[in-house]
N, C-alpha and C positions, 0 to 999 in steps of 0.2 A: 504494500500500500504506500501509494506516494504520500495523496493526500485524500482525507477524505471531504467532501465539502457535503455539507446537510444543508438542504433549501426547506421552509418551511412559510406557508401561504395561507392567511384568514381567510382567502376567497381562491375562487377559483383564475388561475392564471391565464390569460389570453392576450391572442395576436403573436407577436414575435416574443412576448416577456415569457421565457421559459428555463426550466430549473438548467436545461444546459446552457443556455444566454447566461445567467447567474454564476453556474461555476465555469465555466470559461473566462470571464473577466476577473474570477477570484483566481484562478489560475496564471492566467498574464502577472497578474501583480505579484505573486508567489515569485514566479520564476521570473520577473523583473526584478524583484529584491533578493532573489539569490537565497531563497529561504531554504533551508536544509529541511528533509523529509526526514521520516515521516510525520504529520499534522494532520489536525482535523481541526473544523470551524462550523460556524453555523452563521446563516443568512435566514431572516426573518423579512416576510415584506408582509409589511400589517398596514393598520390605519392610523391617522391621524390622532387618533384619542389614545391608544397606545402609546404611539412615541411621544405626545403632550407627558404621559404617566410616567412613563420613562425617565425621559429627559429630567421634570422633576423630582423624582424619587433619587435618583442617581447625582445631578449635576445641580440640579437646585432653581434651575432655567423652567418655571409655568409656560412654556407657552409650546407647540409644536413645531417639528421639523422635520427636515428631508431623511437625516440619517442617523446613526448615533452605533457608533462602535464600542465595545467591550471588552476591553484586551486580557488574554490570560497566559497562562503559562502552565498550568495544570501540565503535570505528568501522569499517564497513566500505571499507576506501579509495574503490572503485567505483563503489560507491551510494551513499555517504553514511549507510547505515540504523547506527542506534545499538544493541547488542546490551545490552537489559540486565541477563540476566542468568538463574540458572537454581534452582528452586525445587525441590526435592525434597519429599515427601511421604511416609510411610507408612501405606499404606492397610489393613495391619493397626490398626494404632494408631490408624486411624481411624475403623475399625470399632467396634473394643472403646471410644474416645471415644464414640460415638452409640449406645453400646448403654447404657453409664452414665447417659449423659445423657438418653436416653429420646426421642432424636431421628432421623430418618433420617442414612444413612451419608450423601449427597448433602449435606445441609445441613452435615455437619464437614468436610465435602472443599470446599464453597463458604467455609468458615471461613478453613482451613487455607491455602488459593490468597489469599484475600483479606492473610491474616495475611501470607504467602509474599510476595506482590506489596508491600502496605507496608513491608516490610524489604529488598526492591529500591531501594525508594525514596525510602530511606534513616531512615524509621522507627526506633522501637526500643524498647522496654520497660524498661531498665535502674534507669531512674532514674522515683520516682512519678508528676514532671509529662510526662515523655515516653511515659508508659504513658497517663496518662488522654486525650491527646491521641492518639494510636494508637488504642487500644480507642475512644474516640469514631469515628474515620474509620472502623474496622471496623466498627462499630454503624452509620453510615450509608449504608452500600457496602452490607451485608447487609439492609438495609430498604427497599433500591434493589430491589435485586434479590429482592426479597421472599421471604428465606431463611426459614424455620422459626423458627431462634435469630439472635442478631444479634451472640453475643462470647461468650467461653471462659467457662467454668462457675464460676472460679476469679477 
């Protein structure tokens, strides 16, 4: 097992947004950061109200968002496989992203997992040089995988 990636869905998935679109871009970012195997992760694309609960239970932020990653390190004594951790997504908000942007929902949800997976991986946006380094590996993982867009509108 390289890696294992678990997609997990409150509704049912449609159009091009499917659990292999998901770990394919969880993949690009793996093997763009040179992640050593074997891992497993987990991708959640829920709603709105979720990630609102989320967000504040965890981060202290009341309000909702696009994505919200989880980062772990969990070993599994047994196998040795490294858990890294778990990405939440809302795929309303994903929606309404790619309707703005004038893109498919598939292309923000390849974003969103790419975005998700870099902030596993200890990524981060806070500060300008940490963002333009980020948003480049985004920009290249997305052009890997020959997405639409290749980084947030913003």
């Amino acid at each position: 097992m390289r890696f294992k990636i678990n997609v997990r869905a409150d509704s049912a998935l449609t159009g091009d947004v499917t659990p292999q679109l998901i770990r394919a871009a969880v993949r690009a970012a793996l093997e763009h950061q040179a992640v050593s195997a074997p891992g497993e992760l987990t991708v959640a694309l829920t709603g709105e109200a979720e990630l609102q609960r989320l967000n504040r239970e965890h981060l202290g932020h009341d309000h909702p968002t696009d994505v919200l990653s989880f980062p772990s390190e969990e070993i599994e004594p047994e196998t040795g496989v490294r858990y890294l951790g778990d990405i939440a997504i809302s795929l309303p908000r994903a929606q309404a992203q790619a309707k703005a942007g004038g893109h498919p929902v598939s292309a923000e949800v390849q974003l969103l997992v790419v975005h998700g997976a870099l902030h596993l991986l200890g990524h981060d946006h806070a500060k300008s040089k940490e963002k333009a380094r980020m948003w480049a590996a985004q920009s290249e993982i997305l052009k890997h995988l020959k997405a639409p867009i290749t980084g947030p509108a913003n």
